[in-house]
C-alpha positions as CSV (number, residue, x, y, z in Angstrom):
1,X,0.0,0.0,0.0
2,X,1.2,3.6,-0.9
3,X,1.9,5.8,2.1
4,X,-0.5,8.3,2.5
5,X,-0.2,11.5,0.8
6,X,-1.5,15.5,1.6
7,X,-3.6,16.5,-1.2
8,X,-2.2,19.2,-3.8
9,X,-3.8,21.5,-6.1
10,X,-5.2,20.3,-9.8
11,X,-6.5,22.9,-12.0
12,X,-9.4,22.3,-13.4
13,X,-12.3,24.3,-16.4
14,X,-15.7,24.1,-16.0
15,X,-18.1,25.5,-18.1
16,X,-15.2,28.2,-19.3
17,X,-13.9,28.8,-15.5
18,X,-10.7,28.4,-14.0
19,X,-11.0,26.5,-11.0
20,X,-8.8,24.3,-8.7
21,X,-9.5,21.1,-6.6
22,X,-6.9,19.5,-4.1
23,X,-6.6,16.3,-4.2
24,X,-4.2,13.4,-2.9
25,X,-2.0,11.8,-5.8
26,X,-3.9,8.5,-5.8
27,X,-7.1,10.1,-6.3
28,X,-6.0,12.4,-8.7
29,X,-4.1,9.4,-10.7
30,X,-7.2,7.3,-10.4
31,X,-9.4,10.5,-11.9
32,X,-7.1,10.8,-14.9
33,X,-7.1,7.0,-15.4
34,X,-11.0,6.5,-15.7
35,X,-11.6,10.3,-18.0
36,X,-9.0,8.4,-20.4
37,X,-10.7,4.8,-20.4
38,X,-14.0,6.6,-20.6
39,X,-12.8,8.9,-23.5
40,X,-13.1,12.1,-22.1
41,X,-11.0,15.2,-21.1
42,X,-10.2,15.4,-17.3
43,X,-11.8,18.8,-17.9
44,X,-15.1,16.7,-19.3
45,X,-15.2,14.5,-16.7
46,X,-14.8,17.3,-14.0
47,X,-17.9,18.7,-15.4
48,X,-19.7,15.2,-15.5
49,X,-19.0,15.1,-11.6
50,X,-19.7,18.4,-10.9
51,X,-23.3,19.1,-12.5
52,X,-24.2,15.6,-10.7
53,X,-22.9,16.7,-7.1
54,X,-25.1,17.9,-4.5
55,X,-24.5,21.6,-3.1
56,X,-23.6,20.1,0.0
57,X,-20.7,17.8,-1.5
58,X,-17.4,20.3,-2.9
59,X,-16.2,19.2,-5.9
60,X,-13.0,17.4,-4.8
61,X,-15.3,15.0,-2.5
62,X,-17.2,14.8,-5.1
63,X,-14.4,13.6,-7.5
64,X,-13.2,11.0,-4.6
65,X,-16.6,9.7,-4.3
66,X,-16.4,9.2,-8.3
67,X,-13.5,7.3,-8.1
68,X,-14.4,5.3,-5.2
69,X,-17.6,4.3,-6.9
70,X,-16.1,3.4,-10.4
71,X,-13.5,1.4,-8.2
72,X,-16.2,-0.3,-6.2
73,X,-17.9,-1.1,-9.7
74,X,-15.1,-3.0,-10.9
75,X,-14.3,-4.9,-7.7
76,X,-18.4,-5.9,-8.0
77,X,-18.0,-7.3,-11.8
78,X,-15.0,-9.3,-11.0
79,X,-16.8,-11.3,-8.1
């Protein structure tokens, strides 16, 4: 297991802002990994996520919450 790391800064464009999340390198590795396999621009993807959070969710918990559940999906299709 990786040791744990501090989140850093991403920049991110939604909707034609300039906006920044932090995130841990995992995470952020993960997020890049699944807009690629889905065919999409991290920028795309950020989008995706954020137009589906809930105002009470900011969008970097929202991103890790992404991740988690396209991680959980796999884990569930392989058992």
């Amino acid at each position: 297991m990786e040791e744990f790391h501090r989140p850093r800064k991403h920049s991110l464009t939604l909707n034609g802002h300039r906006t920044s999340v932090s995130l841990e390198d995992p995470f952020w590795k993960a997020f890049i990994g699944i807009a690629k396999q889905r065919g999409l621009a991290i920028n795309e993807l950020a989008a995706e996520i954020d137009t589906r959070r809930g105002v009470d969710c900011g969008l970097a918990s929202a991103i890790r919450l992404y991740v988690l559940e396209s991680l959980n999906e796999r884990w569930v299709d392989r058992v």
